[in-house]
MOPAC internal coordinates of N, CA, C and O (Angstrom, degrees):
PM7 1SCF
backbone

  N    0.0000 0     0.00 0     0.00 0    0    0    0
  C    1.4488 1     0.00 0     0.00 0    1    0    0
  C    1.5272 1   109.65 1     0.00 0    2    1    0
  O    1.2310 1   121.57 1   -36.04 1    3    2    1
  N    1.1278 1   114.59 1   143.96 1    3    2    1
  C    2.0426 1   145.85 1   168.18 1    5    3    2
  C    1.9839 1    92.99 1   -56.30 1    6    5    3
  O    1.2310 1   127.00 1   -52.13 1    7    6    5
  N    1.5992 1   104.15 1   127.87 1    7    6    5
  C    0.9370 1    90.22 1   177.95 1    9    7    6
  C    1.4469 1   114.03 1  -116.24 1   10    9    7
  O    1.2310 1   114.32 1   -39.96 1   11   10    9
  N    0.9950 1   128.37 1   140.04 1   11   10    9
  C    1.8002 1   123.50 1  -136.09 1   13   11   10
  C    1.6123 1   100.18 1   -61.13 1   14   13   11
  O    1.2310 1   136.99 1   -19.36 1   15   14   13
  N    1.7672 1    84.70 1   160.64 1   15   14   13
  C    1.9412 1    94.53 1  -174.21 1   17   15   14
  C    1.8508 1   108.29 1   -74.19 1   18   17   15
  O    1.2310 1   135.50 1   154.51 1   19   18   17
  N    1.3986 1    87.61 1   -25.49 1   19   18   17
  C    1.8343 1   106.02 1  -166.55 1   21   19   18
  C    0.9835 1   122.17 1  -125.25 1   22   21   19
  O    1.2310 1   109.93 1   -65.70 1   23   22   21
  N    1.7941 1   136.51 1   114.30 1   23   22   21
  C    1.2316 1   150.84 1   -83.30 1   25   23   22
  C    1.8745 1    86.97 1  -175.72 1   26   25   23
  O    1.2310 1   124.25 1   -90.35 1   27   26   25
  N    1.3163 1   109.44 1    89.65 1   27   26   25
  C    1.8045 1   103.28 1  -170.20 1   29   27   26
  C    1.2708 1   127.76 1    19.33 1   30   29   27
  O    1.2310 1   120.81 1  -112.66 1   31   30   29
  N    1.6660 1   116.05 1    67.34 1   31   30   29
  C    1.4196 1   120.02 1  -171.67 1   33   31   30
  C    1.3937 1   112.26 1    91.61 1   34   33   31
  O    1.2310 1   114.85 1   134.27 1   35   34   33
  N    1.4340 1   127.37 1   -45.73 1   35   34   33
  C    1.2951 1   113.94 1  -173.64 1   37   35   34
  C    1.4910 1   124.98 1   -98.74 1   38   37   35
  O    1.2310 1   129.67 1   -15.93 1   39   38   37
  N    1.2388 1    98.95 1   164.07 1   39   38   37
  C    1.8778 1    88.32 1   172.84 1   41   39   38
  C    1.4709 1   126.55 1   -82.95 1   42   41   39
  O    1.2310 1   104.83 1   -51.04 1   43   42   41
  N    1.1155 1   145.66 1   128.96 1   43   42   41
  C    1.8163 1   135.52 1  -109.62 1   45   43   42
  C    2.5911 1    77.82 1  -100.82 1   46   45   43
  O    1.2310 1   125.86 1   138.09 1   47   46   45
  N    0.9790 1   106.34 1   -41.91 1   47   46   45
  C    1.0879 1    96.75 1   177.65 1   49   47   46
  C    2.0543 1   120.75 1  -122.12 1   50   49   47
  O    1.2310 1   123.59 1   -31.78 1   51   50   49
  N    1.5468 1   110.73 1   148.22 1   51   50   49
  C    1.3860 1   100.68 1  -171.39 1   53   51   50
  C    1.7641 1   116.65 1    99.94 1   54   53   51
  O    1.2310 1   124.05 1   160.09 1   55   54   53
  N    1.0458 1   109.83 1   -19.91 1   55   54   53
  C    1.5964 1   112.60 1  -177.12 1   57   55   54
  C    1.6789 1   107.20 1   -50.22 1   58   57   55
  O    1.2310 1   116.69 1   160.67 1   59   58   57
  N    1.4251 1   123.89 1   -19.33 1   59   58   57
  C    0.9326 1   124.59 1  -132.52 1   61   59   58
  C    1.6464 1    93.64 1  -109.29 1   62   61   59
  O    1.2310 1   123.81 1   148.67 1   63   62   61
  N    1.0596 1   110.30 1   -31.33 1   63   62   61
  C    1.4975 1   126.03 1   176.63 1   65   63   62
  C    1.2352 1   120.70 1   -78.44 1   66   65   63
  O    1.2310 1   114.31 1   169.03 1   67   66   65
  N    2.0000 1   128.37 1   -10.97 1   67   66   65
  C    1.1821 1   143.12 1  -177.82 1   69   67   66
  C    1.1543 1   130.50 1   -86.60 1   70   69   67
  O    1.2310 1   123.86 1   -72.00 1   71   70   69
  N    1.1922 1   110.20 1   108.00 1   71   70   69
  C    1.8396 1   116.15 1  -173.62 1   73   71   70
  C    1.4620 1    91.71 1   -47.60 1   74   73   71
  O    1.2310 1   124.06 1   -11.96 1   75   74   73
  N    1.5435 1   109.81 1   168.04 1   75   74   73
  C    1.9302 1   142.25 1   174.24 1   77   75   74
  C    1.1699 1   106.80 1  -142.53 1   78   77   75
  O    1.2310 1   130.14 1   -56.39 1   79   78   77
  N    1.3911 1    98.05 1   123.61 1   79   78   77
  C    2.0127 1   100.15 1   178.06 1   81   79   78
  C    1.5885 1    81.67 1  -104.26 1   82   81   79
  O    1.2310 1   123.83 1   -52.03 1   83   82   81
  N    1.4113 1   110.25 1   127.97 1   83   82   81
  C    1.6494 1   125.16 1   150.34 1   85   83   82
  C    1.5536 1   113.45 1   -88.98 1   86   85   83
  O    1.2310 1   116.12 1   -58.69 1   87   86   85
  N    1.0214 1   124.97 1   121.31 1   87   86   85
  C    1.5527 1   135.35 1   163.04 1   89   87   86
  C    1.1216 1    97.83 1   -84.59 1   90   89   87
  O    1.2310 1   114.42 1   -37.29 1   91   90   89
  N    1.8437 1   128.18 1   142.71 1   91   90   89
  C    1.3147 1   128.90 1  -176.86 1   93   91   90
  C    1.2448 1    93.30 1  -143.48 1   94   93   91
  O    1.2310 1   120.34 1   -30.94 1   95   94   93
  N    1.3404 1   116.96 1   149.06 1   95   94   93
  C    1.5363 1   123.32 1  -176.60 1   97   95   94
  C    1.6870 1    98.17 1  -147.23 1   98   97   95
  O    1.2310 1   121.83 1   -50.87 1   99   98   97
  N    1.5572 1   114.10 1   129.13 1   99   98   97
  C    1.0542 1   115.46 1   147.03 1  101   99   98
  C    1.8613 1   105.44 1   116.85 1  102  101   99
  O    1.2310 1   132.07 1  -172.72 1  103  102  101
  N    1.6221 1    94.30 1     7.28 1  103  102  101
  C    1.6368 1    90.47 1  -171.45 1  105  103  102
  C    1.3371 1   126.82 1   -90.13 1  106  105  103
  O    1.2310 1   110.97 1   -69.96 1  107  106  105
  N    1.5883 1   134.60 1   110.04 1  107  106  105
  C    1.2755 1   133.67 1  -134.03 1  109  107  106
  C    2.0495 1   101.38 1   -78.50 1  110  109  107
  O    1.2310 1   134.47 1   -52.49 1  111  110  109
  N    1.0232 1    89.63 1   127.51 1  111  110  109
  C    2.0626 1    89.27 1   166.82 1  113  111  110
  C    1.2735 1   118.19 1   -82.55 1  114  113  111
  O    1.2310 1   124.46 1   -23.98 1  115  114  113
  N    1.0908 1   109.04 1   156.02 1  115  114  113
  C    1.4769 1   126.71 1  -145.59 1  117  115  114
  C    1.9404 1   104.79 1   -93.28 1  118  117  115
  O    1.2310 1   132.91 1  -167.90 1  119  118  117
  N    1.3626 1    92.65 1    12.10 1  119  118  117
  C    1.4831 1    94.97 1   176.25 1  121  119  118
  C    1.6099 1   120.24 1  -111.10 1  122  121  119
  O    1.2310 1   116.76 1    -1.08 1  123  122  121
  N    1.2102 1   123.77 1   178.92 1  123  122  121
  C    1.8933 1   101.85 1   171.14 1  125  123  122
  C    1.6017 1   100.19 1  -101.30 1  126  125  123
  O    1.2310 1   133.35 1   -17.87 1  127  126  125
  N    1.3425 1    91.81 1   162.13 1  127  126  125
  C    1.7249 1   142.34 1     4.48 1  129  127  126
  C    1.2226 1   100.19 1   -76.71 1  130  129  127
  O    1.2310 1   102.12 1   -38.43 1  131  130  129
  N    1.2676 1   150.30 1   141.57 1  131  130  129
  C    1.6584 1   156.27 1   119.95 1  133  131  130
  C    1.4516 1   115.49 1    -2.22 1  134  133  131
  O    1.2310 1   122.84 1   168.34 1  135  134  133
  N    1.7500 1   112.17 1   -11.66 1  135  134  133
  C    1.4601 1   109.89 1  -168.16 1  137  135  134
  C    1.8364 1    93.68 1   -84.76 1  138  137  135
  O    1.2310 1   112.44 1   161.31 1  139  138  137
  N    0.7203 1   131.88 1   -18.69 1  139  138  137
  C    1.4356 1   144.75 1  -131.16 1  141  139  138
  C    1.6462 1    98.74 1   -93.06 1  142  141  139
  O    1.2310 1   116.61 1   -80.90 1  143  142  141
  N    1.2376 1   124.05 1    99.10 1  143  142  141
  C    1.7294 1   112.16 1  -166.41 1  145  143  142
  C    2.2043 1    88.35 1  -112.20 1  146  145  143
  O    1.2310 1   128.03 1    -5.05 1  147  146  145
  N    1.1916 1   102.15 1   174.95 1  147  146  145
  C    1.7102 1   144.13 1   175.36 1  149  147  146
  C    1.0420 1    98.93 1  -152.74 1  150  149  147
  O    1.2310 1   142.01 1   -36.80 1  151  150  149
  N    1.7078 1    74.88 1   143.20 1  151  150  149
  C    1.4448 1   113.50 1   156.76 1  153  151  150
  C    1.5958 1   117.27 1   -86.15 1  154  153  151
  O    1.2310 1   118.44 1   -23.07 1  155  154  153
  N    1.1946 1   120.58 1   156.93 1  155  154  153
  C    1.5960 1   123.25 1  -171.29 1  157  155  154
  C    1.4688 1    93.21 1  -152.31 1  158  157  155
  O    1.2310 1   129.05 1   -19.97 1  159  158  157
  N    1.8507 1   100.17 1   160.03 1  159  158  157
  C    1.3213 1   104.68 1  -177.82 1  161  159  158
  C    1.6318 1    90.67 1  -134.46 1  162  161  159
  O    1.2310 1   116.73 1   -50.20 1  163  162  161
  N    1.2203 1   123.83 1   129.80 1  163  162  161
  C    1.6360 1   111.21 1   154.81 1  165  163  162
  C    1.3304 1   119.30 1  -111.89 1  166  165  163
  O    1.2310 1   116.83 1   -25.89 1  167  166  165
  N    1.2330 1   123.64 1   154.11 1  167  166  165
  C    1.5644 1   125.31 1  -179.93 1  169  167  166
  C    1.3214 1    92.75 1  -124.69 1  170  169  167
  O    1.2310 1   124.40 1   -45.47 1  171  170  169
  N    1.4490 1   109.17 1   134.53 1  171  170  169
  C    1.6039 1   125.86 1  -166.85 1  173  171  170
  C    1.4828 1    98.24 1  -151.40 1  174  173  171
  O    1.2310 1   124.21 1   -35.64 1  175  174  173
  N    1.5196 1   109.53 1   144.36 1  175  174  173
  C    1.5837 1   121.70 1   171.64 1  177  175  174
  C    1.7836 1   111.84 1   -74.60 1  178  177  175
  O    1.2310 1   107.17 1   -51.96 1  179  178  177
  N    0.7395 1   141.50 1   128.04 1  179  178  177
  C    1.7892 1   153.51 1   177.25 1  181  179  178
  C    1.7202 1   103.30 1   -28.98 1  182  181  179
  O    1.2310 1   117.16 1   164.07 1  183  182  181
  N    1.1825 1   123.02 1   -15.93 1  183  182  181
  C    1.2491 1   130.98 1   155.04 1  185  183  182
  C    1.7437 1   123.55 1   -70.17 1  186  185  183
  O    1.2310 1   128.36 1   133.93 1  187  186  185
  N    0.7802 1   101.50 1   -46.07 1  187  186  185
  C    1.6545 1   121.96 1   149.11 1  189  187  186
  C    1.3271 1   140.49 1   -55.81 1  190  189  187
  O    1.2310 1   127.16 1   171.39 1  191  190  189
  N    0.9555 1   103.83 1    -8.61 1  191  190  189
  C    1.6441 1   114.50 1  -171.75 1  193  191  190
  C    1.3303 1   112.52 1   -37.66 1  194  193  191
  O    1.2310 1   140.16 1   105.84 1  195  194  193
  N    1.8076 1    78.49 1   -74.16 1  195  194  193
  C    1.5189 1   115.73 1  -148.46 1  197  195  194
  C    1.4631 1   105.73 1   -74.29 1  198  197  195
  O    1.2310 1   114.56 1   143.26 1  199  198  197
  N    1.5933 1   127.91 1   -36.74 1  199  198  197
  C    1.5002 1   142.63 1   145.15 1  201  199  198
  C    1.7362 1   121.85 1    -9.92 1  202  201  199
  O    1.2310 1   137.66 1   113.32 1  203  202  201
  N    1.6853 1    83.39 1   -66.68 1  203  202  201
  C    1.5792 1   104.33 1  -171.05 1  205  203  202
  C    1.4671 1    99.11 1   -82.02 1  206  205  203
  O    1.2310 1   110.70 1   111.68 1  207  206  205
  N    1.2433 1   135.09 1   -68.32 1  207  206  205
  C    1.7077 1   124.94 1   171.18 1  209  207  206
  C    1.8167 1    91.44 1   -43.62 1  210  209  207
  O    1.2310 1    89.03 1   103.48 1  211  210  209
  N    1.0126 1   168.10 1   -76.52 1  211  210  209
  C    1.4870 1   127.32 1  -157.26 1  213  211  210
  C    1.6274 1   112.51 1   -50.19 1  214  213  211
  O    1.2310 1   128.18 1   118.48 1  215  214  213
  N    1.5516 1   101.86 1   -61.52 1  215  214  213
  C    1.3033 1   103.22 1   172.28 1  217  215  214
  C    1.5905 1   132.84 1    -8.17 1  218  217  215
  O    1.2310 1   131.54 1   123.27 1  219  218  217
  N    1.5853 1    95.34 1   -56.73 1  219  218  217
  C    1.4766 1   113.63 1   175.09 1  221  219  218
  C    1.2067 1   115.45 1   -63.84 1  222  221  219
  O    1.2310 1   121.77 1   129.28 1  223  222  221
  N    1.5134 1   114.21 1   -50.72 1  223  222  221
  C    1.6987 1   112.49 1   175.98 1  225  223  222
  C    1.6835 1   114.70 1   -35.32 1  226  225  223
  O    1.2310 1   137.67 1   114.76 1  227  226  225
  N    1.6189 1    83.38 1   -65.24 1  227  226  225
  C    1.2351 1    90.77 1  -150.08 1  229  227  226
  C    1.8798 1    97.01 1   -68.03 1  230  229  227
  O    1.2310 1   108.91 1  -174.12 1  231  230  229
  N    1.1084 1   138.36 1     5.88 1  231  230  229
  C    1.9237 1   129.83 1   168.63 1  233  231  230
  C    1.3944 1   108.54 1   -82.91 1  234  233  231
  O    1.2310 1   129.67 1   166.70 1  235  234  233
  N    1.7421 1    98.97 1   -13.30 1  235  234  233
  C    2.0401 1   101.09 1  -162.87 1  237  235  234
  C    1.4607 1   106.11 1   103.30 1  238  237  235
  O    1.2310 1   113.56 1   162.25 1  239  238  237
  N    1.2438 1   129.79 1   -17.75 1  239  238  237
  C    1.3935 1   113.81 1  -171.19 1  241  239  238
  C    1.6109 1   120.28 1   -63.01 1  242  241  239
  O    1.2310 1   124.83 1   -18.91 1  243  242  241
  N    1.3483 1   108.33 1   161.09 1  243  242  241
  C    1.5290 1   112.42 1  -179.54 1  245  243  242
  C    1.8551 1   101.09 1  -100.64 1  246  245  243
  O    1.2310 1   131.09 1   -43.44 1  247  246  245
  N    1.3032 1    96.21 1   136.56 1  247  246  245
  C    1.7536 1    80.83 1   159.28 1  249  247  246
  C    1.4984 1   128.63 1  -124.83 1  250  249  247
  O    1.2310 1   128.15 1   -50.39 1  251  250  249
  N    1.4383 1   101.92 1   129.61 1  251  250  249
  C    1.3312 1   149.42 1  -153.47 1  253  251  250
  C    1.9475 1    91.89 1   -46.18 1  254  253  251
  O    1.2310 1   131.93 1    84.04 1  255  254  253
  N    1.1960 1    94.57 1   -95.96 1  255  254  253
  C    1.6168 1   127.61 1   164.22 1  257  255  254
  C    1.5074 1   123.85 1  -128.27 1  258  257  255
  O    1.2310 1   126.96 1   -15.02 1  259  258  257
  N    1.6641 1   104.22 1   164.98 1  259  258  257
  C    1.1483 1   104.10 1   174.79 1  261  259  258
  C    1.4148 1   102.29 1  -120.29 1  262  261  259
  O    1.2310 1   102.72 1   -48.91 1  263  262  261
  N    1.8546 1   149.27 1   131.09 1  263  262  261
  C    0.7934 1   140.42 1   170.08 1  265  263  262
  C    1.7657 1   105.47 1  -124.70 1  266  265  263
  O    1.2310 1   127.60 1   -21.55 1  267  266  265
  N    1.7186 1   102.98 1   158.45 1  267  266  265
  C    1.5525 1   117.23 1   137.07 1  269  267  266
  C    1.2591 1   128.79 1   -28.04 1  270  269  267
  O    1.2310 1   120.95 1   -78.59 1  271  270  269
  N    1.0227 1   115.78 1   101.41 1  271  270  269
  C    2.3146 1   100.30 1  -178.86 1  273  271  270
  C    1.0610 1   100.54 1   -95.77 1  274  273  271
  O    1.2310 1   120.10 1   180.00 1  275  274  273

């Protein structure tokens, strides 16, 4: 037997080589007023993920989506 392409959501080999577009919503700039939010996008390798989603926590940002780039 074929042993599956997809591995709980992921693809069992290659994940590792795949850009991530993060959409971020809600992250305040460092200028006034403080009310004043952007949107941001980062593109990060699957090694990165988990780095850049703390990253985000910890500025306040919301995240948007996560896509394939």
């Amino acid at each position: 037997s074929a042993m599956p392409a997809r591995v709980f959501g992921r693809t069992s080999q290659g994940d590792s080589n795949r850009l991530y577009r993060i959409e971020v919503s809600g992250i305040s700039l460092p200028r006034y007023p403080r009310v004043r939010r952007s949107n941001k996008e980062f593109i990060v390798l699957y090694e990165q993920l988990n780095s850049t989603l703390q990253y985000i926590n910890k500025i306040g940002g919301k995240v948007a989506s996560i896509t394939i780039a």
